[in-house]
N, C-alpha and C positions, 0 to 999 in steps of 0.2 A: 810260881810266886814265892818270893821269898820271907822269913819271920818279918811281921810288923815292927818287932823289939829292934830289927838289924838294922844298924845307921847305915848300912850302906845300900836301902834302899830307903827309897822317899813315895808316900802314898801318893797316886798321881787321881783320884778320885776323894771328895769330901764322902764318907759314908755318914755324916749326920742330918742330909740329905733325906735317909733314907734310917730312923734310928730305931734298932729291933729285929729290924729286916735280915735275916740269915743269907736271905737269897742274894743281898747286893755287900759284896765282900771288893774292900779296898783292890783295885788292879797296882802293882808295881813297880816302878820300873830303878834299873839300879843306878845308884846315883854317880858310882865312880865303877866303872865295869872292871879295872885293870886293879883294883886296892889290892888283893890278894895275890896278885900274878907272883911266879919266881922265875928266874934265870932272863928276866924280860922280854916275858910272852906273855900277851894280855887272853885270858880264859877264853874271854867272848867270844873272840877274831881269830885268835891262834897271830897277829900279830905282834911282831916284834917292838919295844919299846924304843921308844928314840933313846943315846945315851946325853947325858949333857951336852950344850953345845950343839948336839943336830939339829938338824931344821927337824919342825915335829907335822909340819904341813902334810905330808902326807898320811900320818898316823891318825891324826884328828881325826879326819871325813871320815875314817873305818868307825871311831866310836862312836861319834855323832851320828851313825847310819845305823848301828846298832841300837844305838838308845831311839833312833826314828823309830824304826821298825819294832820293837818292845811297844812303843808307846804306840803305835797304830794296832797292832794286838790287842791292846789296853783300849783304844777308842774301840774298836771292833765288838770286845768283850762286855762294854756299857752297852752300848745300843742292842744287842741281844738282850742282858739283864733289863731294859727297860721295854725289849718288845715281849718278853716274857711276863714281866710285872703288868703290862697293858692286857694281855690273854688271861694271867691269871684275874684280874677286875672282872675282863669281862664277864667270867665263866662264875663269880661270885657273885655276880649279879641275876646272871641267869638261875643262879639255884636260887637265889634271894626271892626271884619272880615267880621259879615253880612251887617254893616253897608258900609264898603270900594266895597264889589261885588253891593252892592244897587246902590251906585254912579255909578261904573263901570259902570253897565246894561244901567241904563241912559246915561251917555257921550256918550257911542258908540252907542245907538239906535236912539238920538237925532241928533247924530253926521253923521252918516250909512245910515241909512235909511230914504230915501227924496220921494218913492212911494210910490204906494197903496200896504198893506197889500197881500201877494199871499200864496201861496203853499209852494214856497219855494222862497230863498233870491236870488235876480238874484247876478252873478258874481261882480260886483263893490261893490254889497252889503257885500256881506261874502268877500270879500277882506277888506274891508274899517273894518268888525267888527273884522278878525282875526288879523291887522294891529294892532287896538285901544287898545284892549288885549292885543297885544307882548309891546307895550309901556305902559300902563298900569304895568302889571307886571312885565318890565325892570325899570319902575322907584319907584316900589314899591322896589324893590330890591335893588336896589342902595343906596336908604334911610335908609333900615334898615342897611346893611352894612356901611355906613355912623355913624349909631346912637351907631353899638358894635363897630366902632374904635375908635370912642371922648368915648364911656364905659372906653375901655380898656387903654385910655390915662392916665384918671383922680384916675386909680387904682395904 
């Protein structure tokens, strides 16, 4: 990849898409592959420049194939960055959900259980925990249903 500041490449990906995000960095590609060459040999290809006057037909297809293949690198390189950014959601979610049962566990065991440890939960006990649960996940509910209808407002 080359500097963003270098006009002689052109960002081929919008990053505002994605604004903040470290992980999704503009893909490249160069916008004149030969600007720099000397003695007329273009960097990319190792081909030779047409001089005036020649037909340039066969030159073209070499840079145009180059800036293909750049830019299919560049496609290649998004769709990782975005099958990556789908893995990291998911795994944030996942902690997000071991994190919400963590709390759970605690509020109603804190909450539930006021004797000595036994065998099994006496009746007020598993009362009080099946209770803590059904509100618990009634108000998890309600929140998320809550969070897709302001979603679906602002669409």
């Amino acid at each position: 990849m080359g500097n963003e500041q270098d006009p002689e490449f052109v960002t081929s990906w919008n990053t505002h898409e994605h604004p903040g995000n470290s992980l999704f960095k503009p893909c490249q590609i160069p916008n004149q592959l030969d600007r720099h060459s000397q003695n007329g040999i273009q960097p990319a290809t190792g081909i030779r420049r047409a001089n005036p006057g020649e037909s340039r037909s066969s030159l073209v297809g070499t840079n145009l194939t180059t800036k293909y293949l750049i830019a299919r690198v560049c496609i290649h390189v998004r769709q990782k960055q975005r099958e990556l950014a789908t893995f990291l959601e998911q795994e944030q979610a996942k902690a997000k959900m071991q994190s919400s049962i963590h709390d759970l566990t605690d509020r109603c065991w804190n909450t539930c259980i006021t004797g000595s440890i036994g065998s099994k939960f006496s009746r007020g006990e598993a009362s009080c925990l099946e209770n803590c649960v059904d509100r618990f996940l009634d108000s998890s509910l309600f929140i998320v249903k809550q969070i897709e209808q302001q979603k679906g407002g602002m669409h």
